[in-house]
PDB file with SEQRES, HELIX, SHEET and CRYST1 records, atoms N, CA, C and O in Angstrom:
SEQRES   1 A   46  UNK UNK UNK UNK UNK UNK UNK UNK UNK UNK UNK UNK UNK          
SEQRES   2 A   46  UNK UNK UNK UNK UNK UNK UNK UNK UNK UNK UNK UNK UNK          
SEQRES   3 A   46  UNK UNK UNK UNK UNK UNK UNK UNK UNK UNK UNK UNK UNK          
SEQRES   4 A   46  UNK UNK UNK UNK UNK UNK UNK                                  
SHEET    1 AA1 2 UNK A   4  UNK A  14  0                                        
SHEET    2 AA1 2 UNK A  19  UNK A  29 -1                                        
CRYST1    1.000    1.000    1.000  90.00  90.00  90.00 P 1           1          
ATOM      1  N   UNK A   1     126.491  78.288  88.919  1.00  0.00           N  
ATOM      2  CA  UNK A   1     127.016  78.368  87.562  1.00  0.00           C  
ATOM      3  C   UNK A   1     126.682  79.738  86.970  1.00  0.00           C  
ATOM      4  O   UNK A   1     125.583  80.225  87.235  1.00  0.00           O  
ATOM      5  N   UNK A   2     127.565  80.416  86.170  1.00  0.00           N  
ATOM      6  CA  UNK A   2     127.289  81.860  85.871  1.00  0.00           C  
ATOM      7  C   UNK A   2     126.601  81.416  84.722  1.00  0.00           C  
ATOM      8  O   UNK A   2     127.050  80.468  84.077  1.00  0.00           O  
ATOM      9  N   UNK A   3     125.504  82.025  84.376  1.00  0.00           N  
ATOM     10  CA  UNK A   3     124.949  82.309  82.832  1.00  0.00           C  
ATOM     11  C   UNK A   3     124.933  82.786  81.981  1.00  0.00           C  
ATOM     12  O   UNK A   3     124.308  82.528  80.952  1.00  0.00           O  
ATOM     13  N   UNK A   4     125.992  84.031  82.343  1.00  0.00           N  
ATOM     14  CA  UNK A   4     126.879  85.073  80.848  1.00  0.00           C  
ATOM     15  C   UNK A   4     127.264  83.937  79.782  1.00  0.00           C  
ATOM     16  O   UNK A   4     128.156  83.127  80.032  1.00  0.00           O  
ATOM     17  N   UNK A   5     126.850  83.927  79.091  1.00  0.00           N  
ATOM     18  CA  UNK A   5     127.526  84.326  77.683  1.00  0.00           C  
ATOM     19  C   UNK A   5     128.865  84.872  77.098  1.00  0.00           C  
ATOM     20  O   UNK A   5     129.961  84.418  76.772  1.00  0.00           O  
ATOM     21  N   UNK A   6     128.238  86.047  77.129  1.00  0.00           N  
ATOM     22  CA  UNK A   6     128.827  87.241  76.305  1.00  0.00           C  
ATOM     23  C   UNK A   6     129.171  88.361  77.645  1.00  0.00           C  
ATOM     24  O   UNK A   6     128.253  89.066  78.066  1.00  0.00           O  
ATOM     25  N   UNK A   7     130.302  88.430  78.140  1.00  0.00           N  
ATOM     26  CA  UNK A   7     130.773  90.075  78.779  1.00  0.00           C  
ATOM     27  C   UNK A   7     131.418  90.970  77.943  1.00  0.00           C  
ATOM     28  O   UNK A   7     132.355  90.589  77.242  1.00  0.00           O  
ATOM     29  N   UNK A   8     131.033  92.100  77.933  1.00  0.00           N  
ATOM     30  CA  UNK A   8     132.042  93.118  77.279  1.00  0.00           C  
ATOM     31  C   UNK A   8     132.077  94.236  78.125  1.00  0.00           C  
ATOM     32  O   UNK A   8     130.942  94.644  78.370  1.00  0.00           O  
ATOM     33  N   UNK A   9     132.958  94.864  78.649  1.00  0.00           N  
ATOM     34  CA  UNK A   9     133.267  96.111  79.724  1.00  0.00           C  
ATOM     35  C   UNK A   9     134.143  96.685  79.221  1.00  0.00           C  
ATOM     36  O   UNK A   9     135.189  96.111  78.917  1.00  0.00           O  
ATOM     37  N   UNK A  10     133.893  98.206  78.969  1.00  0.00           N  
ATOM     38  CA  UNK A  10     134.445  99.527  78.433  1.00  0.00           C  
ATOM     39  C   UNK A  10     135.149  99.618  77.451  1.00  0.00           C  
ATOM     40  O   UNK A  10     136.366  99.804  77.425  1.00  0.00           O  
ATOM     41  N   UNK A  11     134.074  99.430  76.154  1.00  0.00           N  
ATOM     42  CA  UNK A  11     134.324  99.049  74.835  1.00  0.00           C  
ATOM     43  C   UNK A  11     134.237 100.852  74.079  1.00  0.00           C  
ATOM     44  O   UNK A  11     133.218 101.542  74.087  1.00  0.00           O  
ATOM     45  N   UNK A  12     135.449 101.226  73.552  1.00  0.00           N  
ATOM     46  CA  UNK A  12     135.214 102.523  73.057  1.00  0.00           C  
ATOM     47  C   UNK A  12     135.899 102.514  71.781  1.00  0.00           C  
ATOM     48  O   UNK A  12     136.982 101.938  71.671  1.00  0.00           O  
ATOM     49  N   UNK A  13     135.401 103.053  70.901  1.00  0.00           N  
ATOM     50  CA  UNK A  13     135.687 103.045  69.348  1.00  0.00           C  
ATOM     51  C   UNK A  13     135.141 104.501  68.809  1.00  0.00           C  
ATOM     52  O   UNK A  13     134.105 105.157  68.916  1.00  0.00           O  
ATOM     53  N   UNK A  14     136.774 104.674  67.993  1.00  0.00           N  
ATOM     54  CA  UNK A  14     137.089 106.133  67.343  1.00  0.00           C  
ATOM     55  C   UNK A  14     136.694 106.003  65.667  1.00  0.00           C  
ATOM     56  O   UNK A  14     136.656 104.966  65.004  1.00  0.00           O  
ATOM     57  N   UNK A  15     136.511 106.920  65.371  1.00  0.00           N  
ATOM     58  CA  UNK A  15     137.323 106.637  63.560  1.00  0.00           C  
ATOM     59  C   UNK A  15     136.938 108.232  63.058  1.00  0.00           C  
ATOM     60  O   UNK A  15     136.009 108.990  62.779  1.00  0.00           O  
ATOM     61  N   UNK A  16     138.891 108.070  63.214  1.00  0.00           N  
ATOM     62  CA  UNK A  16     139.538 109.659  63.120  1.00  0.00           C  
ATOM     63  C   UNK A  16     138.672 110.676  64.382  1.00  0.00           C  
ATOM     64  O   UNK A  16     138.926 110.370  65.547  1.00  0.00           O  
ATOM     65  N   UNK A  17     137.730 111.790  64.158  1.00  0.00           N  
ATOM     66  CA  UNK A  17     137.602 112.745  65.177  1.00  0.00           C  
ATOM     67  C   UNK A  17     135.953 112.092  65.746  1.00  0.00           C  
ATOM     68  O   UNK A  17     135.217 112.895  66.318  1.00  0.00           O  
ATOM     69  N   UNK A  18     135.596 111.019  65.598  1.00  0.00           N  
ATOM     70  CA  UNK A  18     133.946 111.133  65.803  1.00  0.00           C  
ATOM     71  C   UNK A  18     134.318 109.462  66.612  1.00  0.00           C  
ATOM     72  O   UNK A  18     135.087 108.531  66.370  1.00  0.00           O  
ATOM     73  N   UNK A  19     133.559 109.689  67.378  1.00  0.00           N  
ATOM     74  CA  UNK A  19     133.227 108.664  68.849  1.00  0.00           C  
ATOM     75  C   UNK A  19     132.339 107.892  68.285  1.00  0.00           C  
ATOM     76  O   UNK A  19     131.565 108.417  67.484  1.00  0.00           O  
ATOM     77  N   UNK A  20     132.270 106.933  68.474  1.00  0.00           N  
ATOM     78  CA  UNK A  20     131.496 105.588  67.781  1.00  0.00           C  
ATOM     79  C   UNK A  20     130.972 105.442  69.034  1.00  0.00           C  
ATOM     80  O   UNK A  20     129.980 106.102  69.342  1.00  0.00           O  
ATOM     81  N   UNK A  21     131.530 104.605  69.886  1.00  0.00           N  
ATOM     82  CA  UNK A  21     131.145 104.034  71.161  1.00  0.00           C  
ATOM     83  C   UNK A  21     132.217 104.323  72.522  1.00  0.00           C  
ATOM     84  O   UNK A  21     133.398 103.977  72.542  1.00  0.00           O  
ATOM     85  N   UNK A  22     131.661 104.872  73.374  1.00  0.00           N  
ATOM     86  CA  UNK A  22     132.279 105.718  74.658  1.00  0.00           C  
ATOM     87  C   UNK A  22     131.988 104.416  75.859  1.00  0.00           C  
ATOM     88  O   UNK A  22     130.915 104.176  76.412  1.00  0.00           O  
ATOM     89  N   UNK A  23     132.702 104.025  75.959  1.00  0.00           N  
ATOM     90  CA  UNK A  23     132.818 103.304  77.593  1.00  0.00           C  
ATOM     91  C   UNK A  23     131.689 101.958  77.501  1.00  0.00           C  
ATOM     92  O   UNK A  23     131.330 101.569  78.613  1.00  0.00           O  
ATOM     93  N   UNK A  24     131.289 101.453  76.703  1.00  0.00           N  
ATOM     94  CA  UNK A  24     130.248 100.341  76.397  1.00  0.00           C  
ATOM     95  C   UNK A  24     130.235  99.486  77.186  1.00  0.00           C  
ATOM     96  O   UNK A  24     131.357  98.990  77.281  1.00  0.00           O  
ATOM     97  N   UNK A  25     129.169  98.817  78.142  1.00  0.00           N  
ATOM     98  CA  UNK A  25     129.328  97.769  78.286  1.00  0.00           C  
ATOM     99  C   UNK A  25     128.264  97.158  78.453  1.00  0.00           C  
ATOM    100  O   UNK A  25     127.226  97.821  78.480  1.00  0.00           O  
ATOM    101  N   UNK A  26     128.225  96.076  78.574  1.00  0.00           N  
ATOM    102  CA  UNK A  26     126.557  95.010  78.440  1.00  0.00           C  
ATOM    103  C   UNK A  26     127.107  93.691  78.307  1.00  0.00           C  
ATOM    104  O   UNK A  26     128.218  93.395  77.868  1.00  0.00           O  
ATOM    105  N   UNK A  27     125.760  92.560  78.949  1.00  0.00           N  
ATOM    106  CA  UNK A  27     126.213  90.996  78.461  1.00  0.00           C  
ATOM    107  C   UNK A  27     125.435  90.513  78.187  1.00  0.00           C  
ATOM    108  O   UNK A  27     124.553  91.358  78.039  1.00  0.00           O  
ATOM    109  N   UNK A  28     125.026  89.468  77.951  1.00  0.00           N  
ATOM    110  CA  UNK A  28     124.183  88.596  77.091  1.00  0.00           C  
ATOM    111  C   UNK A  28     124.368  87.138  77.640  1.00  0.00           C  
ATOM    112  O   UNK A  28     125.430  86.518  77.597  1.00  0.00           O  
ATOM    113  N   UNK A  29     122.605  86.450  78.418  1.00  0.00           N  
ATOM    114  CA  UNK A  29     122.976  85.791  79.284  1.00  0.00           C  
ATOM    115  C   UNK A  29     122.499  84.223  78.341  1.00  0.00           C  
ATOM    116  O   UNK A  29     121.607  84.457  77.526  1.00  0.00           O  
ATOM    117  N   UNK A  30     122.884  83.009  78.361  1.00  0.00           N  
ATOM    118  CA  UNK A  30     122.295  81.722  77.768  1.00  0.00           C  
ATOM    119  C   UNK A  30     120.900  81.973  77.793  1.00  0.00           C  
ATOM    120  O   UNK A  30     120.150  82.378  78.681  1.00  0.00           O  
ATOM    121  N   UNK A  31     120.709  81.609  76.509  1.00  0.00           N  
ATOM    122  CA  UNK A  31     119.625  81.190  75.652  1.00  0.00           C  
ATOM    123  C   UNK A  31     118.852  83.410  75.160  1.00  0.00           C  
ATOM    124  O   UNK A  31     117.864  83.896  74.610  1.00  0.00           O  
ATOM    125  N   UNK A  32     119.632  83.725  75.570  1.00  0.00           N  
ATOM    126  CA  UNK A  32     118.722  85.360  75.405  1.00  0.00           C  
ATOM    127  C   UNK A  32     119.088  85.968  73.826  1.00  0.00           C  
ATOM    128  O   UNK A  32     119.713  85.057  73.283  1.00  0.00           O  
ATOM    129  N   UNK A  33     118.987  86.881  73.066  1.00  0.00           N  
ATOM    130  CA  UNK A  33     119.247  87.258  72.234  1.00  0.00           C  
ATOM    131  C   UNK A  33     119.952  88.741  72.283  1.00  0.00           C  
ATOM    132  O   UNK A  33     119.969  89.448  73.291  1.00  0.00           O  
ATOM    133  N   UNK A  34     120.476  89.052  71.137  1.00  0.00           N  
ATOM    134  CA  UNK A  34     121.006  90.314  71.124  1.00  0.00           C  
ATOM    135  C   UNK A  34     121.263  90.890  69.917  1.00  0.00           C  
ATOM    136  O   UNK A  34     121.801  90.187  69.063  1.00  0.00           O  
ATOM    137  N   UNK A  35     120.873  92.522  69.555  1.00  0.00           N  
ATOM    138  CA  UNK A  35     120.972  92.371  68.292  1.00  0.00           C  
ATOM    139  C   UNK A  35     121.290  94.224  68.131  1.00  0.00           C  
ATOM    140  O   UNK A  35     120.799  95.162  68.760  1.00  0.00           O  
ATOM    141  N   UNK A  36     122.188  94.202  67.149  1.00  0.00           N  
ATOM    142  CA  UNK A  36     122.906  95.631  66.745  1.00  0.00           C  
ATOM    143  C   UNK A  36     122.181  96.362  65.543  1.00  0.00           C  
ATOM    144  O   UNK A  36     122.144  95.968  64.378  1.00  0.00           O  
ATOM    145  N   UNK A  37     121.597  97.535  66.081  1.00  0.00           N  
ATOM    146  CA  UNK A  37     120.972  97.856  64.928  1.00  0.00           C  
ATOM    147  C   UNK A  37     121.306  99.314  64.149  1.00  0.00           C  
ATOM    148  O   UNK A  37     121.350 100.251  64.946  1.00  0.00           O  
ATOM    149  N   UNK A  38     121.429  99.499  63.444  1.00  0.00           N  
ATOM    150  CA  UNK A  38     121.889 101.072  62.779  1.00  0.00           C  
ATOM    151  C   UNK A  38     121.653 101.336  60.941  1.00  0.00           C  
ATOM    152  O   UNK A  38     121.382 100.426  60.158  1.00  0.00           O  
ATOM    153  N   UNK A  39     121.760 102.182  60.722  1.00  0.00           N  
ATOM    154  CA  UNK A  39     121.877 102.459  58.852  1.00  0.00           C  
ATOM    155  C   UNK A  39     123.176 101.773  58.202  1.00  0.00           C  
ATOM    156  O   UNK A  39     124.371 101.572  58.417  1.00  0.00           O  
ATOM    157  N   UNK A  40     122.016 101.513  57.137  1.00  0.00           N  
ATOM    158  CA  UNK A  40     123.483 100.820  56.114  1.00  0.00           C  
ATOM    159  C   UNK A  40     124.925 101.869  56.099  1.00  0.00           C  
ATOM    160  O   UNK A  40     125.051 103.092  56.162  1.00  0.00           O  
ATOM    161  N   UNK A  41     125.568 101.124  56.023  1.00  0.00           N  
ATOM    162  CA  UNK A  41     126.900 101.831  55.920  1.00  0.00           C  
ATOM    163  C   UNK A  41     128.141 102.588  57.413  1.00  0.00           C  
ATOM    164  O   UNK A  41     129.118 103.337  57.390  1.00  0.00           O  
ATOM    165  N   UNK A  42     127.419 101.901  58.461  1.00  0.00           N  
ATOM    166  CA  UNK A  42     127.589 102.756  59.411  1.00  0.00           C  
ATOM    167  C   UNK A  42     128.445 101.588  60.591  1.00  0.00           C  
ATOM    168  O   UNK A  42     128.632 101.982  61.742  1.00  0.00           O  
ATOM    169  N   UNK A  43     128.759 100.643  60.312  1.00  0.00           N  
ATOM    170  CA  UNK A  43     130.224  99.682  60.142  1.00  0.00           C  
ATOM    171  C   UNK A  43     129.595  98.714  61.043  1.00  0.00           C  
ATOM    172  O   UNK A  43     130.418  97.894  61.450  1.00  0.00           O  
ATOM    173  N   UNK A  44     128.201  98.506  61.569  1.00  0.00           N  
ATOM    174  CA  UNK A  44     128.024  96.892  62.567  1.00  0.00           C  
ATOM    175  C   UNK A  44     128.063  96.366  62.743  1.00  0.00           C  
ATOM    176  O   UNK A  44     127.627  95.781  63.734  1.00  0.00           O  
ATOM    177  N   UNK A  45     129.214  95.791  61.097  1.00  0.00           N  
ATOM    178  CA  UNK A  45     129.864  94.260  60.963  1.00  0.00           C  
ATOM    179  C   UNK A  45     131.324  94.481  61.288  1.00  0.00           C  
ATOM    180  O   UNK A  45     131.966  93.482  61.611  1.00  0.00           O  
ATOM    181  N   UNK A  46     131.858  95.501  61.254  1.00  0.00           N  
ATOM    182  CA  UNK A  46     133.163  96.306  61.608  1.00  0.00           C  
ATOM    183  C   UNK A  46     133.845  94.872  63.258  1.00  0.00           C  
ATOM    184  O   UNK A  46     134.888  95.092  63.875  1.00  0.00           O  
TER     185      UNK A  46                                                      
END                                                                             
């Protein structure tokens, strides 16, 4: 039985000339946690 969760593979995000995220990828396996962290204003709920 696989235990992923969560897959995401080559996740890239623009806004206008500045690179957010280049080629992303990572997963998140049952029962593990995961968590996005950055400065207010800087879109992590986006």
């Amino acid at each position: 039985m696989d235990s992923k969760m969560i897959s995401v593979r080559g996740v890239s995000k623009r806004f206008y000339t500045q690179s957010i995220l280049n080629h992303v990828s990572f997963e998140v396996g049952r029962g593990e946690s995961f968590v996005i962290l950055g400065q207010s204003g800087v879109g992590k709920s986006v």
